[in-house]
mmCIF file of the protein (N, C-alpha, C, O) and its ligand, coordinates in Angstrom:
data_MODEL
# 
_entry.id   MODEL 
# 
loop_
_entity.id 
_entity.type 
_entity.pdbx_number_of_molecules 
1 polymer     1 
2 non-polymer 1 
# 
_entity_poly.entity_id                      1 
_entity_poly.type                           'polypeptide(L)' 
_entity_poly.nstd_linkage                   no 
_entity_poly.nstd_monomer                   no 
_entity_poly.pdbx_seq_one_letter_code       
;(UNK)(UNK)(UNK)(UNK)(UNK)(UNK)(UNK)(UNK)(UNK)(UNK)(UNK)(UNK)(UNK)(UNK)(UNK)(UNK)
(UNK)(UNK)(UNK)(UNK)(UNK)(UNK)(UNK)(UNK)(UNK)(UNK)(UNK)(UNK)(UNK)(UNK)(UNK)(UNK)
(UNK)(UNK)(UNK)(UNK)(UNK)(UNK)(UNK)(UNK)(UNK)(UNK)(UNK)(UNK)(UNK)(UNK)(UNK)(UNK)
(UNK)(UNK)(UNK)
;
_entity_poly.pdbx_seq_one_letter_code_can   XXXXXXXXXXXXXXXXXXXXXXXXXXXXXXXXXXXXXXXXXXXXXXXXXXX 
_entity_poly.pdbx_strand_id                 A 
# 
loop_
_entity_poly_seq.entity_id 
_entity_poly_seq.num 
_entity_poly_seq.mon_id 
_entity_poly_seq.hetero 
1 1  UNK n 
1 2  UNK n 
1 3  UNK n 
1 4  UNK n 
1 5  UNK n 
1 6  UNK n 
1 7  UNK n 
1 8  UNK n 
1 9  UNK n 
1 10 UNK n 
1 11 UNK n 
1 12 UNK n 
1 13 UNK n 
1 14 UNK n 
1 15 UNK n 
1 16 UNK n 
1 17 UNK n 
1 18 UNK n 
1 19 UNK n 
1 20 UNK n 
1 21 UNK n 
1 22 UNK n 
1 23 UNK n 
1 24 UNK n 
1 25 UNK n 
1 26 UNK n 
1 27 UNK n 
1 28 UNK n 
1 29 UNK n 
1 30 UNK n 
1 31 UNK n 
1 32 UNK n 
1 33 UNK n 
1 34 UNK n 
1 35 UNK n 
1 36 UNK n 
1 37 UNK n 
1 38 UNK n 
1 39 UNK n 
1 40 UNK n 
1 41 UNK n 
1 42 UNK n 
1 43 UNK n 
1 44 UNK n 
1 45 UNK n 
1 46 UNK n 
1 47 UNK n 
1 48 UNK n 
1 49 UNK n 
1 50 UNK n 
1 51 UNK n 
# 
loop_
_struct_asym.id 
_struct_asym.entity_id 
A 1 
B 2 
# 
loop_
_chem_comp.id 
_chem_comp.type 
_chem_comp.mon_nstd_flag 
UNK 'L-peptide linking' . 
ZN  non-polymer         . 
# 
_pdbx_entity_nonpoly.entity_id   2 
_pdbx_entity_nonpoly.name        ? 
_pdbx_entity_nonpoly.comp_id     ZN 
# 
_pdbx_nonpoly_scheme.asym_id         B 
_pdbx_nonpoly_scheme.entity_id       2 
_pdbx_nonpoly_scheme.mon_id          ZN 
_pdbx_nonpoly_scheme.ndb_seq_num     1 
_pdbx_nonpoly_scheme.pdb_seq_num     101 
_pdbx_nonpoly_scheme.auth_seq_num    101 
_pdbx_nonpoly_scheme.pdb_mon_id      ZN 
_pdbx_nonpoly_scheme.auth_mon_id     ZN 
_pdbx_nonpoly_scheme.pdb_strand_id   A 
_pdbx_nonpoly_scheme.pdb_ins_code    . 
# 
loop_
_atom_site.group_PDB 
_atom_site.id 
_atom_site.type_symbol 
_atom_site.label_atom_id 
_atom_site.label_alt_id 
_atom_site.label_comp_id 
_atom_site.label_asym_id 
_atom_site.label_entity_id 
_atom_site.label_seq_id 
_atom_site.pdbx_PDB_ins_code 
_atom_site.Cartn_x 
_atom_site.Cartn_y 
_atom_site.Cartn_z 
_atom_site.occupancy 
_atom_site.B_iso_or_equiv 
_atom_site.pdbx_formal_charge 
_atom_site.auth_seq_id 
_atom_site.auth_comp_id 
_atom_site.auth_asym_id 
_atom_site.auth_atom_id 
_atom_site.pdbx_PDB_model_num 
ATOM   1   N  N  . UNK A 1 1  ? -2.964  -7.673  1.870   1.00 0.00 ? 1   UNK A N  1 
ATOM   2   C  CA . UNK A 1 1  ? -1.620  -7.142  1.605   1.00 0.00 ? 1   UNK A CA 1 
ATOM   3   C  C  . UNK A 1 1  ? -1.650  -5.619  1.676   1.00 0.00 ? 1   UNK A C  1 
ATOM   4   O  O  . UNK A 1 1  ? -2.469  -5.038  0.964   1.00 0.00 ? 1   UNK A O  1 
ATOM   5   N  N  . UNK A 1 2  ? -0.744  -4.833  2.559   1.00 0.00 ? 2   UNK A N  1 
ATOM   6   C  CA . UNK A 1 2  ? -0.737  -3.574  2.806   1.00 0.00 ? 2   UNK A CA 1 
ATOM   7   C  C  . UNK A 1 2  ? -0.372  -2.995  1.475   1.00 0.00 ? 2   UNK A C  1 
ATOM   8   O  O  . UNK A 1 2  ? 0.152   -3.759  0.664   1.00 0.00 ? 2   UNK A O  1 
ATOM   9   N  N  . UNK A 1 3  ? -0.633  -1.418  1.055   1.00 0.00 ? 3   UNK A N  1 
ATOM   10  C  CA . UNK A 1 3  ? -0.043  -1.132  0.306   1.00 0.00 ? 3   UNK A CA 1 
ATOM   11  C  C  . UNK A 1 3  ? 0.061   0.278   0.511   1.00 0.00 ? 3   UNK A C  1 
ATOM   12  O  O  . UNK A 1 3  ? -0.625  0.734   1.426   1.00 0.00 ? 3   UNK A O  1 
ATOM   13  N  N  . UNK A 1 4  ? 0.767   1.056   -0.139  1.00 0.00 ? 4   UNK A N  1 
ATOM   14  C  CA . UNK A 1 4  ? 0.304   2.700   -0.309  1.00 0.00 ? 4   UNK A CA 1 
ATOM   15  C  C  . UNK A 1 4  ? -0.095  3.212   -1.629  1.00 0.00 ? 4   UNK A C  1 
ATOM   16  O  O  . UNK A 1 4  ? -0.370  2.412   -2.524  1.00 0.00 ? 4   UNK A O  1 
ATOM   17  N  N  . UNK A 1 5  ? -0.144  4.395   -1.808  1.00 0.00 ? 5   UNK A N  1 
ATOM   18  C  CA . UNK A 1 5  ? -0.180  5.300   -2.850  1.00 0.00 ? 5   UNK A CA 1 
ATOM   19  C  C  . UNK A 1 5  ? 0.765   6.375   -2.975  1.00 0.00 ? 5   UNK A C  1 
ATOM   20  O  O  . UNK A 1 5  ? 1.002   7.259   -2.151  1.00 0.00 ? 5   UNK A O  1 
ATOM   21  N  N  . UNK A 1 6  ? 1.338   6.169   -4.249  1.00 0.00 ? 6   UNK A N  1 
ATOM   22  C  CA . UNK A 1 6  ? 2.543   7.567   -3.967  1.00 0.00 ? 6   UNK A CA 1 
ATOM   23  C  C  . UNK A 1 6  ? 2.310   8.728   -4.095  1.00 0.00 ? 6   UNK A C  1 
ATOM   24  O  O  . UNK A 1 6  ? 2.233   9.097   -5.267  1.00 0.00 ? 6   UNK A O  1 
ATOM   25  N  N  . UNK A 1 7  ? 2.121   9.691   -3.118  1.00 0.00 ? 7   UNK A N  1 
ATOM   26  C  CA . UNK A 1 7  ? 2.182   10.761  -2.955  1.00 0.00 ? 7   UNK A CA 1 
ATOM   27  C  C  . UNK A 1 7  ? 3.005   11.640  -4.176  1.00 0.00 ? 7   UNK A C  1 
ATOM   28  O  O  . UNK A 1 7  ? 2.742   12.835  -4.314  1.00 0.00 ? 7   UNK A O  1 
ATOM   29  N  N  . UNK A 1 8  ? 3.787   11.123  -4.852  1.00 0.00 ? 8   UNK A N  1 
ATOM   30  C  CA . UNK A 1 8  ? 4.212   11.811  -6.082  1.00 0.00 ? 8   UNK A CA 1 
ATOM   31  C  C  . UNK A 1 8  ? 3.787   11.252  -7.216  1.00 0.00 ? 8   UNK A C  1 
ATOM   32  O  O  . UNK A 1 8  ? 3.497   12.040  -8.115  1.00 0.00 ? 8   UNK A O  1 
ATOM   33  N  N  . UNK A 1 9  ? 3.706   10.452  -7.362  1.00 0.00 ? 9   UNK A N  1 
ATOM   34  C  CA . UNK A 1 9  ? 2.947   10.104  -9.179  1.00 0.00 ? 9   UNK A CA 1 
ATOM   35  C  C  . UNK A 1 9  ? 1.787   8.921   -8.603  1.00 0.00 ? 9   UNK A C  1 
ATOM   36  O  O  . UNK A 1 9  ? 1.474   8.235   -9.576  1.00 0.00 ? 9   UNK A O  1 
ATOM   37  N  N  . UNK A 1 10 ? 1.478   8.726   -8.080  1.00 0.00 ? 10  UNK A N  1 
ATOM   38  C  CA . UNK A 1 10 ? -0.164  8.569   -7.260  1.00 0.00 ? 10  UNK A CA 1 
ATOM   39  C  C  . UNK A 1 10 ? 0.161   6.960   -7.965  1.00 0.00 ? 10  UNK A C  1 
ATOM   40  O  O  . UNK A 1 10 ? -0.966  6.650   -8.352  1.00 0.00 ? 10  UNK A O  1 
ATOM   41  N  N  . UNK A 1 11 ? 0.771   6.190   -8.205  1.00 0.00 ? 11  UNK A N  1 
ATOM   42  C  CA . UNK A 1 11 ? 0.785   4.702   -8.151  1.00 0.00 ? 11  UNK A CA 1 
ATOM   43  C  C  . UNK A 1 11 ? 0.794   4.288   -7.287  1.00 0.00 ? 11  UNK A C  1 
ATOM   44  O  O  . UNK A 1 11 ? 1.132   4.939   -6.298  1.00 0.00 ? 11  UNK A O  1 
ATOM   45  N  N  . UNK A 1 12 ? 0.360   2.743   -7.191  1.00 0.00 ? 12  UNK A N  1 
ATOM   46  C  CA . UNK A 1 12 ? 0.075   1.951   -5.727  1.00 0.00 ? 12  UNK A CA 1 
ATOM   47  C  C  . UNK A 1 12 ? 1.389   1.407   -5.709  1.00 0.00 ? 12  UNK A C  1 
ATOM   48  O  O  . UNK A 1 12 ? 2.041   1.534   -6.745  1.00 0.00 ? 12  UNK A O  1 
ATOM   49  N  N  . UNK A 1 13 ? 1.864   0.878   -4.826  1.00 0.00 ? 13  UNK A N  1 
ATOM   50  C  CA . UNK A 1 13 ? 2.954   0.213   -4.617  1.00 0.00 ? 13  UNK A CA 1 
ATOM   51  C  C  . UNK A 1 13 ? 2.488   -0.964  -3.543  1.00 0.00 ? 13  UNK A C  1 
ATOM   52  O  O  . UNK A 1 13 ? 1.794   -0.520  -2.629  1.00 0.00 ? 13  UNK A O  1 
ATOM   53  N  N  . UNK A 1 14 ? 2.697   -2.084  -3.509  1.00 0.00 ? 14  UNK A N  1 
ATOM   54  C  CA . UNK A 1 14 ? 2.798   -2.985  -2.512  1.00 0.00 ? 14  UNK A CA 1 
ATOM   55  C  C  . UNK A 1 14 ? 3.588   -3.754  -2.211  1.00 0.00 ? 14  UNK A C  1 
ATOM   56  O  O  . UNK A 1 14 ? 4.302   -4.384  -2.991  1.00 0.00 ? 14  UNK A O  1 
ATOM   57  N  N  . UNK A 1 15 ? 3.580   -3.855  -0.434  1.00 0.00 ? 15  UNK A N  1 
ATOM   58  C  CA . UNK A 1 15 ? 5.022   -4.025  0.454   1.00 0.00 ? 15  UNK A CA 1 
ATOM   59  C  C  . UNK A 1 15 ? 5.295   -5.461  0.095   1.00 0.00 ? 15  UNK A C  1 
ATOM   60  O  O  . UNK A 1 15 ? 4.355   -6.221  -0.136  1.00 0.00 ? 15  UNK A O  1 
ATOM   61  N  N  . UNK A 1 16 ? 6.525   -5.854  0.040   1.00 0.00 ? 16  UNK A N  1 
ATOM   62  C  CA . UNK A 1 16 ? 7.488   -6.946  0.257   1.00 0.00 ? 16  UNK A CA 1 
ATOM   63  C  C  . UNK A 1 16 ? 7.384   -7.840  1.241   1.00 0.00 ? 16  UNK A C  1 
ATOM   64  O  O  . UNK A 1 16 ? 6.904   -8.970  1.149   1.00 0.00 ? 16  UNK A O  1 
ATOM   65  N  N  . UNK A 1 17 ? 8.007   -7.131  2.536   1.00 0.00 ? 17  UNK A N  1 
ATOM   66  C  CA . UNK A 1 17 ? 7.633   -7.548  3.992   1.00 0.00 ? 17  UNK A CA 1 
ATOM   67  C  C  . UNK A 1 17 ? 6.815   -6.649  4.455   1.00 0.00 ? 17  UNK A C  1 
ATOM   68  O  O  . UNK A 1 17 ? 6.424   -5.595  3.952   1.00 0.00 ? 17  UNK A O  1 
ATOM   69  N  N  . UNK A 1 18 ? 6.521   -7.288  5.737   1.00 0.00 ? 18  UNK A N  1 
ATOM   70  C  CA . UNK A 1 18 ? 5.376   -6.326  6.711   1.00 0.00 ? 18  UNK A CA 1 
ATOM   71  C  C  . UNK A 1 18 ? 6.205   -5.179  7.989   1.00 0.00 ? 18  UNK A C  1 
ATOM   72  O  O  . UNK A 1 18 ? 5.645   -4.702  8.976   1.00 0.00 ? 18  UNK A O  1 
ATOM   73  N  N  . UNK A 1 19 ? 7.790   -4.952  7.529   1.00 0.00 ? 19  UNK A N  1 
ATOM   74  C  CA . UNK A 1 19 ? 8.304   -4.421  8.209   1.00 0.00 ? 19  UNK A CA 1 
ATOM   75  C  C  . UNK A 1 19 ? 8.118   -3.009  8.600   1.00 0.00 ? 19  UNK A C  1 
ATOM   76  O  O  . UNK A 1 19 ? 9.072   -2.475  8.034   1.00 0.00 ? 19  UNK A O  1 
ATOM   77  N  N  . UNK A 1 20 ? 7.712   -2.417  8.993   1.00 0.00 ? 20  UNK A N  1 
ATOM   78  C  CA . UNK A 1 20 ? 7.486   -0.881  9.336   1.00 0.00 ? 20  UNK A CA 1 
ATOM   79  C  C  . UNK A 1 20 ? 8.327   -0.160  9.784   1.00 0.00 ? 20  UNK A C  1 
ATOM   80  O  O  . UNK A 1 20 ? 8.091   1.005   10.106  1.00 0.00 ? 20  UNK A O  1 
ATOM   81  N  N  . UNK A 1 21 ? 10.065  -1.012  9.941   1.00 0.00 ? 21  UNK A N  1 
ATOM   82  C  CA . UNK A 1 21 ? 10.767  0.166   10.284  1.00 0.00 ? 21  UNK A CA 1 
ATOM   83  C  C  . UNK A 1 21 ? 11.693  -0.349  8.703   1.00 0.00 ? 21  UNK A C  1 
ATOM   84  O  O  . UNK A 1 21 ? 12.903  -0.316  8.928   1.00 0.00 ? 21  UNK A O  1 
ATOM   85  N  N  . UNK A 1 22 ? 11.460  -0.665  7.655   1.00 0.00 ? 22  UNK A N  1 
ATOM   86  C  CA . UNK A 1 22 ? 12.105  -0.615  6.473   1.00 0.00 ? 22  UNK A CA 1 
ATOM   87  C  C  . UNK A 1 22 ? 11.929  0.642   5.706   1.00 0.00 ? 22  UNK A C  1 
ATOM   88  O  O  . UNK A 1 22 ? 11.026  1.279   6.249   1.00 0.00 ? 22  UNK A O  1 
ATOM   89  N  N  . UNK A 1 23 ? 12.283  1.115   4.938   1.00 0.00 ? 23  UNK A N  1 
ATOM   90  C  CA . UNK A 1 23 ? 12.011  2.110   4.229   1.00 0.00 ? 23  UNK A CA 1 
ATOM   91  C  C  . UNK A 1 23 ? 11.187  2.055   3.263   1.00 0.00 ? 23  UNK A C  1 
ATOM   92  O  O  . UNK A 1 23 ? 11.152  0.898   2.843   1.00 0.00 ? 23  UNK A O  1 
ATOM   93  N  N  . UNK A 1 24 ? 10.345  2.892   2.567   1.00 0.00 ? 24  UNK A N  1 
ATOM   94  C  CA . UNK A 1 24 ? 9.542   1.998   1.795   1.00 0.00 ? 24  UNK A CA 1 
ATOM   95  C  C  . UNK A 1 24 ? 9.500   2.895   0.300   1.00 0.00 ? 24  UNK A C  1 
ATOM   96  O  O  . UNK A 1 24 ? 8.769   3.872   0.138   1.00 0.00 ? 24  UNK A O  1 
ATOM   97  N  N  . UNK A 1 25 ? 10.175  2.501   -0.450  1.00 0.00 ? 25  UNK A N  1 
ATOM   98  C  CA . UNK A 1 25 ? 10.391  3.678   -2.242  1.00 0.00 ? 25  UNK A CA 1 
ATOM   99  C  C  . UNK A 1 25 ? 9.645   2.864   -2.564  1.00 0.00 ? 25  UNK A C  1 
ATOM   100 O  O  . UNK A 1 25 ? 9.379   1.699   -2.268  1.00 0.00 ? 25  UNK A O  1 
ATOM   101 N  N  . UNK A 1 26 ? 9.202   3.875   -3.459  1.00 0.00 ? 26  UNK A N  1 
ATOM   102 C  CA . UNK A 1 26 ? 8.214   4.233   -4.765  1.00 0.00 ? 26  UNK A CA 1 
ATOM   103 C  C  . UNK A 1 26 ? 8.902   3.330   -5.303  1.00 0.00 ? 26  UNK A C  1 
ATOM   104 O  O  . UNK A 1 26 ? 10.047  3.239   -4.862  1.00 0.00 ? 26  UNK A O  1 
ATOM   105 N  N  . UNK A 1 27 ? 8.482   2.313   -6.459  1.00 0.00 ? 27  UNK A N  1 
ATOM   106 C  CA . UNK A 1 27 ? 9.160   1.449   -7.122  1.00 0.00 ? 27  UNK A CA 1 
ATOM   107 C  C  . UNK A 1 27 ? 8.784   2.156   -8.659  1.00 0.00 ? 27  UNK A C  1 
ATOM   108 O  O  . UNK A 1 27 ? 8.827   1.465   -9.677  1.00 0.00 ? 27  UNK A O  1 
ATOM   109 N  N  . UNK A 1 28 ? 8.501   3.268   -8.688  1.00 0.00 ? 28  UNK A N  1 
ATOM   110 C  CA . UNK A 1 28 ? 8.469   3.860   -10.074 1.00 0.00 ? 28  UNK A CA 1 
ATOM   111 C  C  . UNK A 1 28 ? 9.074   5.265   -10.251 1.00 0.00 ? 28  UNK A C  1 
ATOM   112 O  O  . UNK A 1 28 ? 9.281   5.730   -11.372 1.00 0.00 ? 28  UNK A O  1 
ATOM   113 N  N  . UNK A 1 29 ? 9.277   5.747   -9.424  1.00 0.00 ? 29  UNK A N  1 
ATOM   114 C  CA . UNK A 1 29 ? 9.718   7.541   -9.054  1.00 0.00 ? 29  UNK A CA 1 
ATOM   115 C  C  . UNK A 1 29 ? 10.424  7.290   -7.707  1.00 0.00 ? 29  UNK A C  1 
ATOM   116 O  O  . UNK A 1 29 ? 10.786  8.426   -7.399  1.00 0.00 ? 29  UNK A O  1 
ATOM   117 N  N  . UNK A 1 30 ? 10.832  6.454   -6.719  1.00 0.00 ? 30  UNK A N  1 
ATOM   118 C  CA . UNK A 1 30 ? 11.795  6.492   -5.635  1.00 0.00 ? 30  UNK A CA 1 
ATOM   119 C  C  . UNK A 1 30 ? 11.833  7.251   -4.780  1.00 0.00 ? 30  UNK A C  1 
ATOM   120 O  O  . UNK A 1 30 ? 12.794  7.257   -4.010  1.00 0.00 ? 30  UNK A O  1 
ATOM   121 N  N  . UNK A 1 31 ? 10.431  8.434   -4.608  1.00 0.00 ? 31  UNK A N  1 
ATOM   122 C  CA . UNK A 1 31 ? 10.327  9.129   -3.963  1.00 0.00 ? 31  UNK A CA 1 
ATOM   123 C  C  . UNK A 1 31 ? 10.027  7.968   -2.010  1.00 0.00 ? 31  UNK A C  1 
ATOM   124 O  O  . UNK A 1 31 ? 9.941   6.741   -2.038  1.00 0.00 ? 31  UNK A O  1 
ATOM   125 N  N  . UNK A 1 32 ? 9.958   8.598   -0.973  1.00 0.00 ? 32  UNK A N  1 
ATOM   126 C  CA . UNK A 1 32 ? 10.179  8.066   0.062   1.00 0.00 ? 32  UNK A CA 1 
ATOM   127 C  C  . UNK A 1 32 ? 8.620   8.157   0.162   1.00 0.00 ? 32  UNK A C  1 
ATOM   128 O  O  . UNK A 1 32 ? 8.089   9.239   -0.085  1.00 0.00 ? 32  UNK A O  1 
ATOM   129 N  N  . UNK A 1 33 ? 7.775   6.954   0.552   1.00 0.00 ? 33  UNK A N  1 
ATOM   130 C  CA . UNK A 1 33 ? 6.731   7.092   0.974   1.00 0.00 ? 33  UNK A CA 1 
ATOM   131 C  C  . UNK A 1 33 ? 6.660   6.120   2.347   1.00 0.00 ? 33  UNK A C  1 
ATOM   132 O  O  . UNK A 1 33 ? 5.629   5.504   2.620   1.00 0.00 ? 33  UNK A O  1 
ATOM   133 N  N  . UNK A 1 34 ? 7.559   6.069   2.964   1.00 0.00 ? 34  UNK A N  1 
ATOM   134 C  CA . UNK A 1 34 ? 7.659   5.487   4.071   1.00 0.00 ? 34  UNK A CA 1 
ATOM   135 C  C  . UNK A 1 34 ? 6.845   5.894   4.802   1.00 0.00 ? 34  UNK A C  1 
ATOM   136 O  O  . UNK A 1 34 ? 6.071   4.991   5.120   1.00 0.00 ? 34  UNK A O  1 
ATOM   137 N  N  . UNK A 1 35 ? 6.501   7.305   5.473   1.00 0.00 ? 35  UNK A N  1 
ATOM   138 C  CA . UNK A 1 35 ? 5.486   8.596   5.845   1.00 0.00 ? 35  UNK A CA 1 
ATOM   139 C  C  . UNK A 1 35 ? 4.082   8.590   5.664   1.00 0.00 ? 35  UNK A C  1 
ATOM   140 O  O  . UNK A 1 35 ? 3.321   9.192   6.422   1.00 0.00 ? 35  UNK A O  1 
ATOM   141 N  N  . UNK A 1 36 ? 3.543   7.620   4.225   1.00 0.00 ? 36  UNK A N  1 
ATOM   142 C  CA . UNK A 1 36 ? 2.706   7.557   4.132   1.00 0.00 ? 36  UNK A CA 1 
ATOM   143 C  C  . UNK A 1 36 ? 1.985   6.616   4.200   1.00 0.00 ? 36  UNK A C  1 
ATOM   144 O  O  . UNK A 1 36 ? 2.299   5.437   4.042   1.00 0.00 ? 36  UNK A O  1 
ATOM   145 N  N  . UNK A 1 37 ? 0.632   7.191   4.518   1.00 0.00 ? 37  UNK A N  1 
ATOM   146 C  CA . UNK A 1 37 ? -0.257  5.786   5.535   1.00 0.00 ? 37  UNK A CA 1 
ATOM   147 C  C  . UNK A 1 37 ? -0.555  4.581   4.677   1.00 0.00 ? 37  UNK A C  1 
ATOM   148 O  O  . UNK A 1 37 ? -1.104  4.805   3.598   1.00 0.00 ? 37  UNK A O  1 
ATOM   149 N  N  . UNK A 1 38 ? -0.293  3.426   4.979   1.00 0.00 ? 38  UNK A N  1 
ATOM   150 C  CA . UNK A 1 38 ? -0.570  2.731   4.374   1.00 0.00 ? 38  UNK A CA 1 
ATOM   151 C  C  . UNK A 1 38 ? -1.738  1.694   4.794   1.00 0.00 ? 38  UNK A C  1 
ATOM   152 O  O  . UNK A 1 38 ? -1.979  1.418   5.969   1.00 0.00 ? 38  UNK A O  1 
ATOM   153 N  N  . UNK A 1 39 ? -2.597  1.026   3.421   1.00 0.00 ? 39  UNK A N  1 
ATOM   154 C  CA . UNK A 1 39 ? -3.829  0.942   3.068   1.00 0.00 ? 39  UNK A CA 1 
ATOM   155 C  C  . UNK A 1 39 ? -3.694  -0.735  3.185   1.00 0.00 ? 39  UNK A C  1 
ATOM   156 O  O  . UNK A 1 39 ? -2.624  -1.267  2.888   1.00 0.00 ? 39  UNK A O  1 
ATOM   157 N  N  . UNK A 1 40 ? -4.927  -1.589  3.669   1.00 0.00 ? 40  UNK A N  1 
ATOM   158 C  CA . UNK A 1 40 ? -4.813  -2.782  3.145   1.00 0.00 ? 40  UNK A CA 1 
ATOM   159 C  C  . UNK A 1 40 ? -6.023  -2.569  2.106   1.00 0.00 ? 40  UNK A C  1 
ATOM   160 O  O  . UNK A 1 40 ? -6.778  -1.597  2.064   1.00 0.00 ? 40  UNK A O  1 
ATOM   161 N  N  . UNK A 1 41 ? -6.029  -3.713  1.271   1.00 0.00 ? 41  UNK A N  1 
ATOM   162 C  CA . UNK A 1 41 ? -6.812  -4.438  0.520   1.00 0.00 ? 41  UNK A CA 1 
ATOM   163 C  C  . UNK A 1 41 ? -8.094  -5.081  0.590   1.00 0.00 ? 41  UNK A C  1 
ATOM   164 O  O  . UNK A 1 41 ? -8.292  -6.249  0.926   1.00 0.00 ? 41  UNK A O  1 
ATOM   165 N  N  . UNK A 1 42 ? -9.050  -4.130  0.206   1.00 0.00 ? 42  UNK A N  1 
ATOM   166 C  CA . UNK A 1 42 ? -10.280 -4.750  0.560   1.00 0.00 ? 42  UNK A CA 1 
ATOM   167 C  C  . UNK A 1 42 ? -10.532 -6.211  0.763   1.00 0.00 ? 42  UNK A C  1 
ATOM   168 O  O  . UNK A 1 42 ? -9.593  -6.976  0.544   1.00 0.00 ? 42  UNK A O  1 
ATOM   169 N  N  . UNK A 1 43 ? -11.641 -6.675  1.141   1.00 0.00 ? 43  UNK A N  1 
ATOM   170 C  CA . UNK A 1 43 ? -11.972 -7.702  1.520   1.00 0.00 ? 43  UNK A CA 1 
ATOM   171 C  C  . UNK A 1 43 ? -12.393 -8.728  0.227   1.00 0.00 ? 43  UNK A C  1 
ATOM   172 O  O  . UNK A 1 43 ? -12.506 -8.090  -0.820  1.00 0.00 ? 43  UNK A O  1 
ATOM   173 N  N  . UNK A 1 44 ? -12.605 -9.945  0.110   1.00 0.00 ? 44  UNK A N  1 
ATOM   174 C  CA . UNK A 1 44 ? -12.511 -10.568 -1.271  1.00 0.00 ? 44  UNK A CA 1 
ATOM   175 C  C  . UNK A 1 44 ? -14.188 -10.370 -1.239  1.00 0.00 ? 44  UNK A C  1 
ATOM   176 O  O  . UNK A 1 44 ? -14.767 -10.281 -2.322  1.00 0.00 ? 44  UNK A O  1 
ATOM   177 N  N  . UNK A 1 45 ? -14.865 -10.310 -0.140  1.00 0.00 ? 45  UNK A N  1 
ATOM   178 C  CA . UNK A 1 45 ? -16.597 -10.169 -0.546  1.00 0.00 ? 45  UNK A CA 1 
ATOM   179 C  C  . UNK A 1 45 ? -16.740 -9.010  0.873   1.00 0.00 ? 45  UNK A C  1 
ATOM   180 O  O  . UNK A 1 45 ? -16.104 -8.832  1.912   1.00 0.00 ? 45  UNK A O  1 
ATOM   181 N  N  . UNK A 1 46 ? -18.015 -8.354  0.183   1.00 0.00 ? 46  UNK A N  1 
ATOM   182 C  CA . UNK A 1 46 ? -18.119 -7.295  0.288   1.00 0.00 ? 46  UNK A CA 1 
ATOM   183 C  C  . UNK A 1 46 ? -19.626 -7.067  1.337   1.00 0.00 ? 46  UNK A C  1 
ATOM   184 O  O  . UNK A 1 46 ? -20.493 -6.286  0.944   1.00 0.00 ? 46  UNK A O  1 
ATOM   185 N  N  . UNK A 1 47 ? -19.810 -7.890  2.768   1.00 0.00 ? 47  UNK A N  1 
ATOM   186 C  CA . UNK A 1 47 ? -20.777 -8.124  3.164   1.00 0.00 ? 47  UNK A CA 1 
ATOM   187 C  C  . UNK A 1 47 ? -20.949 -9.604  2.982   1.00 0.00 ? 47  UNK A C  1 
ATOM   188 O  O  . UNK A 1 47 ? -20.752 -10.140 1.891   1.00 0.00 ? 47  UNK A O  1 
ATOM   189 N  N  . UNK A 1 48 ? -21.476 -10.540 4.516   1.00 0.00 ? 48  UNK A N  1 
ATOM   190 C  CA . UNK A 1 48 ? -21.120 -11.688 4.347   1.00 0.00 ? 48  UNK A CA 1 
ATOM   191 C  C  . UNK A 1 48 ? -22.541 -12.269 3.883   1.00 0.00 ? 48  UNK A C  1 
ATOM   192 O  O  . UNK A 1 48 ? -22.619 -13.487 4.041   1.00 0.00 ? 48  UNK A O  1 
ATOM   193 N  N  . UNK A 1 49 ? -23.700 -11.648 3.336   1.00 0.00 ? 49  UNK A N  1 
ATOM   194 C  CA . UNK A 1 49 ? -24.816 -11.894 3.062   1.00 0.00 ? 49  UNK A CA 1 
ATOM   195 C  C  . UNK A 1 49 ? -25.360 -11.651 1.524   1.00 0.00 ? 49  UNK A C  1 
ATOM   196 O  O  . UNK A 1 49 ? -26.452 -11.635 0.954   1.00 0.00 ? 49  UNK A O  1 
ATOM   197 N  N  . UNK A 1 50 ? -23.774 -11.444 1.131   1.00 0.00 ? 50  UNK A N  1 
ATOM   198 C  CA . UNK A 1 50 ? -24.333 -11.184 -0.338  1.00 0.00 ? 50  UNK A CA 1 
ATOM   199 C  C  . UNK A 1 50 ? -24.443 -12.246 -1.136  1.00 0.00 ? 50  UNK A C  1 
ATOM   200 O  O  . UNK A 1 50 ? -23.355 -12.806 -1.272  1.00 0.00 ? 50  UNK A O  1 
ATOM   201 N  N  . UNK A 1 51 ? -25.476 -12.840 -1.822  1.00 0.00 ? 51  UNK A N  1 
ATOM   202 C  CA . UNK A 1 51 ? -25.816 -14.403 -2.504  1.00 0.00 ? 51  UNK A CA 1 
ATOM   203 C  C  . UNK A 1 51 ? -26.032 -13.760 -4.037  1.00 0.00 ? 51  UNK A C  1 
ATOM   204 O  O  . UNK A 1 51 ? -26.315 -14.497 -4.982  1.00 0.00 ? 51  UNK A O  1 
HETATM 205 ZN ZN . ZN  B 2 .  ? 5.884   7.250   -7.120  1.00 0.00 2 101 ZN  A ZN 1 
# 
């Protein structure tokens, strides 16, 4: 799941849809982080050899 970080009060936010021409607010400060790059979510394991 994609997400960002807000560039104004540095919370994560994660997207709804996977739309990229939606707009995308801060769901805590409403600032526009549409602009900013957004991140997926690491992987659930971390190297497929780890036992
Ligand atoms: Zn914010």
């Amino acid at each position: 799941m994609p997400y960002k970080v807000c560039t104004n009060c540095g919370k994560v936010s994660y997207s709804a849809a996977e739309s990229t021409n939606t707009k995308w607010l801060c769901p805590y400060c409403n600032t526009d982080i549409t602009h900013v790059k957004s991140r997926t979510s690491p992987p659930p394991k971390e190297g497929q050899n780890a036992d």
